[in-house]
CHARMM internal coordinates of N, CA and C (Angstrom, degrees):
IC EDIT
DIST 1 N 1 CA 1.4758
DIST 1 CA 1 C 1.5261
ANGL 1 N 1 CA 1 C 110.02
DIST 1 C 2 N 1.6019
ANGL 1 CA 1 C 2 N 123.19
DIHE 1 N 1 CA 1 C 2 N 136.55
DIST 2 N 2 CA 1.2323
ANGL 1 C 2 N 2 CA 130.91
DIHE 1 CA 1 C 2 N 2 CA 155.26
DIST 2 CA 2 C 1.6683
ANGL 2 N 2 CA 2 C 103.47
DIHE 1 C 2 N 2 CA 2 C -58.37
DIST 2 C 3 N 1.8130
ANGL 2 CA 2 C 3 N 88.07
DIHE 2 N 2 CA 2 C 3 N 152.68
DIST 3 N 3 CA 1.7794
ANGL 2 C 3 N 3 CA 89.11
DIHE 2 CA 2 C 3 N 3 CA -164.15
DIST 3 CA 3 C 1.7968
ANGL 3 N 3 CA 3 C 83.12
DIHE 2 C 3 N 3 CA 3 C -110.58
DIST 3 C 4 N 1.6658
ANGL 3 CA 3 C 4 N 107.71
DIHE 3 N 3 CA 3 C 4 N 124.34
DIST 4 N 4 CA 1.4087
ANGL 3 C 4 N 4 CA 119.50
DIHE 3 CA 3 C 4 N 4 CA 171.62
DIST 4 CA 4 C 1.1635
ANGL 4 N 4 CA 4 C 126.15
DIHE 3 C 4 N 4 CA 4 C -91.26
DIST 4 C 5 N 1.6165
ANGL 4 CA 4 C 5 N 134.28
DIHE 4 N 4 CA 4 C 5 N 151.95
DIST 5 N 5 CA 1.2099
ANGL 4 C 5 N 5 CA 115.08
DIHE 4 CA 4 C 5 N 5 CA -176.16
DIST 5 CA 5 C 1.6557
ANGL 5 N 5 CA 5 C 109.28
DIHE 4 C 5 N 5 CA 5 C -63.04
DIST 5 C 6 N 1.3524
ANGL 5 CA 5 C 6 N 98.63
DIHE 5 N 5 CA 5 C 6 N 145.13
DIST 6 N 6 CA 1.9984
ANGL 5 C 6 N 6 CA 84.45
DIHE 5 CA 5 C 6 N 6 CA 154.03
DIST 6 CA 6 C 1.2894
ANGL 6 N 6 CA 6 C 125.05
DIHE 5 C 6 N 6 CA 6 C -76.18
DIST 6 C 7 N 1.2647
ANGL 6 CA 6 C 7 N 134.06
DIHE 6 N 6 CA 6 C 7 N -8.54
DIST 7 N 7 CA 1.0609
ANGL 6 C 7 N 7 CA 110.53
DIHE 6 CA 6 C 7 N 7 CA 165.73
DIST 7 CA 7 C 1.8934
ANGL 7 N 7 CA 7 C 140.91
DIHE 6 C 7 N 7 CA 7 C -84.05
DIST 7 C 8 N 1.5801
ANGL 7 CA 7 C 8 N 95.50
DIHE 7 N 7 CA 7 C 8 N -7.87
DIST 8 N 8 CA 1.2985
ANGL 7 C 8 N 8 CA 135.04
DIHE 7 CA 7 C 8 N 8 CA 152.88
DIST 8 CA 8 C 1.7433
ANGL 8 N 8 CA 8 C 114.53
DIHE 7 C 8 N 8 CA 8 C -58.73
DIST 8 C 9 N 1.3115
ANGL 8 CA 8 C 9 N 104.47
DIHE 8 N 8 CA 8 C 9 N -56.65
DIST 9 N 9 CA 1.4485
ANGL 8 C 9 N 9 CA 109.64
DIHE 8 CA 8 C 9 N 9 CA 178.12
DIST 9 CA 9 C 1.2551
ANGL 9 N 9 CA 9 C 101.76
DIHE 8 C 9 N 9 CA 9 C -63.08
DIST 9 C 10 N 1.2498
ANGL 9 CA 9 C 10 N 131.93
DIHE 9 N 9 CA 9 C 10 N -69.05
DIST 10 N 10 CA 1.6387
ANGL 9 C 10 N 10 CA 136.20
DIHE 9 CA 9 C 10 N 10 CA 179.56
DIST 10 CA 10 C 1.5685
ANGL 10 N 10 CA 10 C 110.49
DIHE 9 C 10 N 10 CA 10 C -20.08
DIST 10 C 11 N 1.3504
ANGL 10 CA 10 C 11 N 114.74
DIHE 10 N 10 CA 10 C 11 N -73.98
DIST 11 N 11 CA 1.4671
ANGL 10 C 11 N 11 CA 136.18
DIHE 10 CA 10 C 11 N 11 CA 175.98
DIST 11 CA 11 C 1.4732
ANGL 11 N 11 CA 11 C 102.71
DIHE 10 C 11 N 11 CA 11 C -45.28
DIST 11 C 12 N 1.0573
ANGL 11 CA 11 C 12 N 155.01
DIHE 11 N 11 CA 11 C 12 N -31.39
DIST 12 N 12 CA 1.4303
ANGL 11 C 12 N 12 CA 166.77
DIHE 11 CA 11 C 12 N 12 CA -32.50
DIST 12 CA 12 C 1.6173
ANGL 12 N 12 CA 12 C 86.49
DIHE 11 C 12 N 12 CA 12 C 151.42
DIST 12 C 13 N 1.4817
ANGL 12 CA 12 C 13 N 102.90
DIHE 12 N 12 CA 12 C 13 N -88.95
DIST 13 N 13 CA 1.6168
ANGL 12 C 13 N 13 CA 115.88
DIHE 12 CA 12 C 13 N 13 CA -171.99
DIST 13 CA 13 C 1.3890
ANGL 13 N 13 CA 13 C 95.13
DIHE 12 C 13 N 13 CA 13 C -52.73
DIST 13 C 14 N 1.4562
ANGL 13 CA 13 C 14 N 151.65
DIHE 13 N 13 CA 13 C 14 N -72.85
DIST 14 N 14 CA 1.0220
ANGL 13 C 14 N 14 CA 150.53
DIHE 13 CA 13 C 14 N 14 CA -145.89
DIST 14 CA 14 C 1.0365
ANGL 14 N 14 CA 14 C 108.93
DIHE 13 C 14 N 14 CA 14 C -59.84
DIST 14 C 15 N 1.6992
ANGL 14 CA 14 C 15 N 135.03
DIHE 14 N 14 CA 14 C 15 N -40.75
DIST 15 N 15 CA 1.3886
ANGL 14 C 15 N 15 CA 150.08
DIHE 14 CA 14 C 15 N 15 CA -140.63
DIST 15 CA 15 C 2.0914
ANGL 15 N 15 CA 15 C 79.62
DIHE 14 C 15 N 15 CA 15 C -92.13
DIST 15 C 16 N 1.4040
ANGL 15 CA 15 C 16 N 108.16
DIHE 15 N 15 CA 15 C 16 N -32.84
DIST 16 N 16 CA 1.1244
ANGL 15 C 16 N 16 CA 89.70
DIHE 15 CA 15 C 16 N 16 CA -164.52
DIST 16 CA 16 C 1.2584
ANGL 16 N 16 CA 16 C 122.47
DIHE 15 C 16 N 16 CA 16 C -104.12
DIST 16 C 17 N 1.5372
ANGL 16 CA 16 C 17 N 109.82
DIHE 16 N 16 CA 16 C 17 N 5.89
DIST 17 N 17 CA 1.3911
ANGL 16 C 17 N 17 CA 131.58
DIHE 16 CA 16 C 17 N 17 CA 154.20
DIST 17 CA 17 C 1.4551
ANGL 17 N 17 CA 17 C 118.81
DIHE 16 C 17 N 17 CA 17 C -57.59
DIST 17 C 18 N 1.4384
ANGL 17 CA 17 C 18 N 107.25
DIHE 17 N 17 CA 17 C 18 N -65.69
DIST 18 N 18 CA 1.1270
ANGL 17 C 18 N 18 CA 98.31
DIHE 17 CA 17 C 18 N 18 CA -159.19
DIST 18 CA 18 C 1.7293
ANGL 18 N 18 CA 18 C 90.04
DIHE 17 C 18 N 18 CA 18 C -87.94
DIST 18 C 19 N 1.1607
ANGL 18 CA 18 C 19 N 158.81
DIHE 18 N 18 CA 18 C 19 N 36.31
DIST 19 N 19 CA 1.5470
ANGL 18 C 19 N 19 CA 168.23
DIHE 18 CA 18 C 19 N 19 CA 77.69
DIST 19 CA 19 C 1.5583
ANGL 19 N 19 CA 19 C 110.77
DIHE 18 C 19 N 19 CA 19 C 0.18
DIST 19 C 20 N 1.2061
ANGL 19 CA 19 C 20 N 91.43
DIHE 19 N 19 CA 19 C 20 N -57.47
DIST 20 N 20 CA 1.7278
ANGL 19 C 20 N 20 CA 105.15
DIHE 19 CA 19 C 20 N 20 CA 171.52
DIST 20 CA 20 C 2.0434
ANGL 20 N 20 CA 20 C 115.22
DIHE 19 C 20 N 20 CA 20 C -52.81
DIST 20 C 21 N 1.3764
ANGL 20 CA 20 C 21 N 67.94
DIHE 20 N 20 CA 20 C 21 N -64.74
DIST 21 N 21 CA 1.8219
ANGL 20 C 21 N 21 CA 89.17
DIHE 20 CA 20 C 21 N 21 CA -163.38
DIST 21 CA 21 C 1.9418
ANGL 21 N 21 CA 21 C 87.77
DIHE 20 C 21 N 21 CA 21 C -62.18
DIST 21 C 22 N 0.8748
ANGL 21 CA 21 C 22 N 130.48
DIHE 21 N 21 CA 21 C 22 N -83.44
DIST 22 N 22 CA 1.3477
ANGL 21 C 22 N 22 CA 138.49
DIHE 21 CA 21 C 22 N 22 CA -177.69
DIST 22 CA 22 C 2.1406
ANGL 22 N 22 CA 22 C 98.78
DIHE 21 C 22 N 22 CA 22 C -18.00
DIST 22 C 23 N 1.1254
ANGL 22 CA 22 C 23 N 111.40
DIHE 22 N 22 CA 22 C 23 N -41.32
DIST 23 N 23 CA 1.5268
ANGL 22 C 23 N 23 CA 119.66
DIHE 22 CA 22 C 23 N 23 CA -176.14
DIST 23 CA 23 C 1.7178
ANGL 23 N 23 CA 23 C 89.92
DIHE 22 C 23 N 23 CA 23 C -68.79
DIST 23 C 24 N 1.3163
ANGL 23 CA 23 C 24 N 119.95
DIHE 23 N 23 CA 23 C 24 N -67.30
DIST 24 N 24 CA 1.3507
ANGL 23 C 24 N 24 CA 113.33
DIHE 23 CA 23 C 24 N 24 CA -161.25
DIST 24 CA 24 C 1.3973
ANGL 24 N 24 CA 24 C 119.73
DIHE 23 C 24 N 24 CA 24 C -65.87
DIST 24 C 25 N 1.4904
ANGL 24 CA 24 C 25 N 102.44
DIHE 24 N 24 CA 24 C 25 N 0.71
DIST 25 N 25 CA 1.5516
ANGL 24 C 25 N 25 CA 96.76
DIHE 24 CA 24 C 25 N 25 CA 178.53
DIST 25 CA 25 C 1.2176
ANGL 25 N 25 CA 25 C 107.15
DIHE 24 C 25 N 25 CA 25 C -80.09
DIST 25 C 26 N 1.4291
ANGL 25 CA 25 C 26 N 119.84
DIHE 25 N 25 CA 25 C 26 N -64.48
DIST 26 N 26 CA 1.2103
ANGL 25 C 26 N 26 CA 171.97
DIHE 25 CA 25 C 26 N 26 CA 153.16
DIST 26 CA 26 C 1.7379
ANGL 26 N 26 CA 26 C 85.79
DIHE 25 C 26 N 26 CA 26 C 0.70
DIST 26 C 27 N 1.1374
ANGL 26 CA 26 C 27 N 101.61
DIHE 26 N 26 CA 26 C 27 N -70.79
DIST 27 N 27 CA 1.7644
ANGL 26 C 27 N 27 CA 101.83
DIHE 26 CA 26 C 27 N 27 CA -178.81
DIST 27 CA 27 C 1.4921
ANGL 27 N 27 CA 27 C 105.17
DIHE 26 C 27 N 27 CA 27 C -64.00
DIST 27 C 28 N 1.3260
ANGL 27 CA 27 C 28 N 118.41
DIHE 27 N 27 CA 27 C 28 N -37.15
DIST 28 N 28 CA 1.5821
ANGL 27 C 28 N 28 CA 106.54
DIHE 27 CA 27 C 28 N 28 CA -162.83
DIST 28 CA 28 C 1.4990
ANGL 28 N 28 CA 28 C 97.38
DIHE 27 C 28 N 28 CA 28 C -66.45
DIST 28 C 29 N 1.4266
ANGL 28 CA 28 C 29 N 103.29
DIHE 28 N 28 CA 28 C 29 N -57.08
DIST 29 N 29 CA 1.6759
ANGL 28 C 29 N 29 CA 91.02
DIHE 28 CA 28 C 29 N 29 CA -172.72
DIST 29 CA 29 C 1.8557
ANGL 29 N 29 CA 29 C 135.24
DIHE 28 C 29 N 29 CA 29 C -72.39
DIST 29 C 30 N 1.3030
ANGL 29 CA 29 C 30 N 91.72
DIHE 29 N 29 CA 29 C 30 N 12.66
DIST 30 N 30 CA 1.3624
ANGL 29 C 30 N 30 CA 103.04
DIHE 29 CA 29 C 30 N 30 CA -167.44
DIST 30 CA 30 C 1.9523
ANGL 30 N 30 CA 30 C 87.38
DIHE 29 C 30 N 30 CA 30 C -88.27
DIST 30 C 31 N 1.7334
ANGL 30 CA 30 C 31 N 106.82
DIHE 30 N 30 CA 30 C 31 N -52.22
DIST 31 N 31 CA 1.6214
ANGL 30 C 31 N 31 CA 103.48
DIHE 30 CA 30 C 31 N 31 CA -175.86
DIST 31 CA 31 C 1.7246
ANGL 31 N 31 CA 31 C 117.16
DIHE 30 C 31 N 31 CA 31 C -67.96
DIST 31 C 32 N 1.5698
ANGL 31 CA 31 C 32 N 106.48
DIHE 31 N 31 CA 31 C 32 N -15.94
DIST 32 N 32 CA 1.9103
ANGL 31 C 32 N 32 CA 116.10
DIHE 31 CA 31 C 32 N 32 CA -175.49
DIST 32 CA 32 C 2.1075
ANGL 32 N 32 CA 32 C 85.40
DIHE 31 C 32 N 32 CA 32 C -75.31
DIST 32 C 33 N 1.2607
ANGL 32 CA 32 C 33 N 103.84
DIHE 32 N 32 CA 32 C 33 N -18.42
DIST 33 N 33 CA 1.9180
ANGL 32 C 33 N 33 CA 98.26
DIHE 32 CA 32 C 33 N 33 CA -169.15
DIST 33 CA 33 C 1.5092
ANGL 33 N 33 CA 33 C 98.33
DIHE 32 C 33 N 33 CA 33 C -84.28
DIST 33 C 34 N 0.9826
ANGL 33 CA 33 C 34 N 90.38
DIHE 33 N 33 CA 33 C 34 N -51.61
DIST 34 N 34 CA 2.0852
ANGL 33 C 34 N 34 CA 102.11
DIHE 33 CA 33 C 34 N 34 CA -178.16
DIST 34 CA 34 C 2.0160
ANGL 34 N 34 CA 34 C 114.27
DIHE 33 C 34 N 34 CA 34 C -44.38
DIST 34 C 35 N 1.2860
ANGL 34 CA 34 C 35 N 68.92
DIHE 34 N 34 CA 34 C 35 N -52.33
DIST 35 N 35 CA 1.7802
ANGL 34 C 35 N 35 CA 83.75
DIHE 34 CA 34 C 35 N 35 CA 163.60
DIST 35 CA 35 C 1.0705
ANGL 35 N 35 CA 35 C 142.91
DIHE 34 C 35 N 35 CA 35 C -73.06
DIST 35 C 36 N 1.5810
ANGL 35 CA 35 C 36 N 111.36
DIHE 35 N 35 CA 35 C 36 N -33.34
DIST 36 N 36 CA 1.6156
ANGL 35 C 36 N 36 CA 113.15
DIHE 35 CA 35 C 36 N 36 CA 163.99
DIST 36 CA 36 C 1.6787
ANGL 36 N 36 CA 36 C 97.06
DIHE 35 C 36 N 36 CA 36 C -96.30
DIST 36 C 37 N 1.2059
ANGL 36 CA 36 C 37 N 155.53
DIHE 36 N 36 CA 36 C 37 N -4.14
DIST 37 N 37 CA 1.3863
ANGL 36 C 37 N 37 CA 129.64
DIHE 36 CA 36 C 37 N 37 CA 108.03
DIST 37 CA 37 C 1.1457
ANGL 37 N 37 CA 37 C 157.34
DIHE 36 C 37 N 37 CA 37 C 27.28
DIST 37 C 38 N 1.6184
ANGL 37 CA 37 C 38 N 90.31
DIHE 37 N 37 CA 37 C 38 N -85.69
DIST 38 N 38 CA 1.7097
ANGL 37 C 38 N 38 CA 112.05
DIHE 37 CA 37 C 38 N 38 CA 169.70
DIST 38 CA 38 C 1.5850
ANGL 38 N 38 CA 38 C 110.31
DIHE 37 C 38 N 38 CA 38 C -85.38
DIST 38 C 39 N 1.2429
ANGL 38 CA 38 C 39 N 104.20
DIHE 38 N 38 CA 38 C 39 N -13.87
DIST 39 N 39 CA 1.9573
ANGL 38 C 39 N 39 CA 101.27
DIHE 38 CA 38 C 39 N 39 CA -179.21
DIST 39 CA 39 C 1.3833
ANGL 39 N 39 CA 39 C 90.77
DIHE 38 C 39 N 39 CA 39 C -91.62
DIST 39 C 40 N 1.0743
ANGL 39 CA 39 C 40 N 147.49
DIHE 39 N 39 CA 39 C 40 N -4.41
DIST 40 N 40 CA 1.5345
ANGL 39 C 40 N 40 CA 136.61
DIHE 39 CA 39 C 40 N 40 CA -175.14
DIST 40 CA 40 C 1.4651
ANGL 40 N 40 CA 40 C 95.86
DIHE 39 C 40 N 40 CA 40 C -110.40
DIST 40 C 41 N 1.3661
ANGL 40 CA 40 C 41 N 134.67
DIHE 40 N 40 CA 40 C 41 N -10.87
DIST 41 N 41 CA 1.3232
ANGL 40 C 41 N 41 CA 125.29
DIHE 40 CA 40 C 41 N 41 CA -170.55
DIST 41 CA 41 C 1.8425
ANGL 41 N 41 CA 41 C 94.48
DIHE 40 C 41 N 41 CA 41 C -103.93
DIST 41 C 42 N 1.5152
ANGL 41 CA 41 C 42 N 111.06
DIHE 41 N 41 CA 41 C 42 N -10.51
DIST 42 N 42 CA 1.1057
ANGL 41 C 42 N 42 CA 109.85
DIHE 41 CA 41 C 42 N 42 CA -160.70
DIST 42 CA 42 C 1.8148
ANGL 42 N 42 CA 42 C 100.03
DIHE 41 C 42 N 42 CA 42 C -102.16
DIST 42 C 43 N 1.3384
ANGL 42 CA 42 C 43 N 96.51
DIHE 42 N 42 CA 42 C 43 N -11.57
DIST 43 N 43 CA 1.5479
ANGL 42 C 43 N 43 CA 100.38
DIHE 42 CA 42 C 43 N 43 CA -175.89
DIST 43 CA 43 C 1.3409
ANGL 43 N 43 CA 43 C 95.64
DIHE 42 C 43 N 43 CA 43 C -86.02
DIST 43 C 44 N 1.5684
ANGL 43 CA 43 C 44 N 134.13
DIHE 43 N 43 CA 43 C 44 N -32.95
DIST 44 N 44 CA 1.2245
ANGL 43 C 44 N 44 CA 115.71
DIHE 43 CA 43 C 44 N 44 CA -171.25
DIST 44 CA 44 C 1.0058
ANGL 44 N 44 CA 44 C 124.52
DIHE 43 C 44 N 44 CA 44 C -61.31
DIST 44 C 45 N 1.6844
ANGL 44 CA 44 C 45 N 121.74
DIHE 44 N 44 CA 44 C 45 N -41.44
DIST 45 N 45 CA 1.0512
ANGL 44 C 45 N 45 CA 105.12
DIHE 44 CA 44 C 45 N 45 CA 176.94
DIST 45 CA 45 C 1.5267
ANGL 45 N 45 CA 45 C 157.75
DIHE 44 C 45 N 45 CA 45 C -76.97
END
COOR INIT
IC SEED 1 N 1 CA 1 C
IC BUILD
């Protein structure tokens, strides 16, 4: 292994934290949309 700074790595981990977290939102609210969606497509009729 190349030896990285840590403070590079640090910035690194974080970038890929909140990468993470930013994904799980991203999905949660995309399926809470899908869902109130289909209950509004389901009320119309």
């Amino acid at each position: 292994m190349f030896p990285i700074d840590p403070e590079l790595l640090m910035y690194l981990k974080i970038f890929i934290v909140f990468t993470c977290i930013f994904f799980w939102i991203k999905l949660a609210y995309d399926v809470l949309m899908r869902r109130h969606r289909l209950r509004e497509h389901r009320h119309d009729r």
